[in-house]
C-alpha positions, 0 to 999 in steps of 0.5 A, spaced: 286 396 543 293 395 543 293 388 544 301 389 547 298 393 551 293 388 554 297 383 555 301 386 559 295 389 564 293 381 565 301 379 565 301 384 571 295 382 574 292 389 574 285 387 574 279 392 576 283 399 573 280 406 575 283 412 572 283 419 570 287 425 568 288 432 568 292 438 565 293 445 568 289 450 565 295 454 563 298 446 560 304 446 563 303 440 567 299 434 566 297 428 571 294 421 570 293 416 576 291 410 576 289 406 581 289 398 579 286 392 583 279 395 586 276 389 588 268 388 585 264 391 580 267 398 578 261 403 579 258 410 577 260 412 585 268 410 583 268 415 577 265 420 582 270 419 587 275 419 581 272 427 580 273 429 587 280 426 589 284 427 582 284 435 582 286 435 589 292 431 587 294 434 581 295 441 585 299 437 590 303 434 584 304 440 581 306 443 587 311 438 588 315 438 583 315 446 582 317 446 589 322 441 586 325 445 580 325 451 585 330 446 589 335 444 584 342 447 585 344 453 582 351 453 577 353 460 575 346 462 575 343 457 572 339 452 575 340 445 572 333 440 570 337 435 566 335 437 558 332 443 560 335 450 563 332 456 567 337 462 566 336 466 574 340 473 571 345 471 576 351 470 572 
């Protein structure tokens, strides 16, 4: 284990930490959440929750940020992303 890593989960007083992670079949869109300070001993039940509630998040997530880029504004037919361009055939 990075031992920067680790001291900076104890500088934040992260304790009991729960995560999981997922990507789009087609992988285009990847999710981690995490979820810090779980009070008790973390248990088989807390991976099974993270298995049920995860993917349900992940969809919104991904939902929200094709929604997202839908919504950027529109410059002479592309719309801008920061680094990345989608040209809409509208120039």
């Amino acid at each position: 284990m990075d031992t920067r890593w680790l001291a900076a989960f104890r500088c934040g007083h992260l304790g009991n930490m729960a995560a999981h992670g997922l990507r789009n079949l087609n992988g285009d869109t990847a999710s981690y959440f995490a979820f810090a300070q779980i009070p008790g001993r973390l248990t088989s039940r807390h991976a099974r929750l993270l298995e049920l509630l995860v993917p349900h998040m992940h969809v919104t997530l991904a939902r929200v940020l094709a929604h997202a880029k839908a919504a950027q504004p529109r410059i002479n037919g592309v719309i801008s992303m920061g680094s990345d361009s989608i040209d809409s055939g509208l120039s």
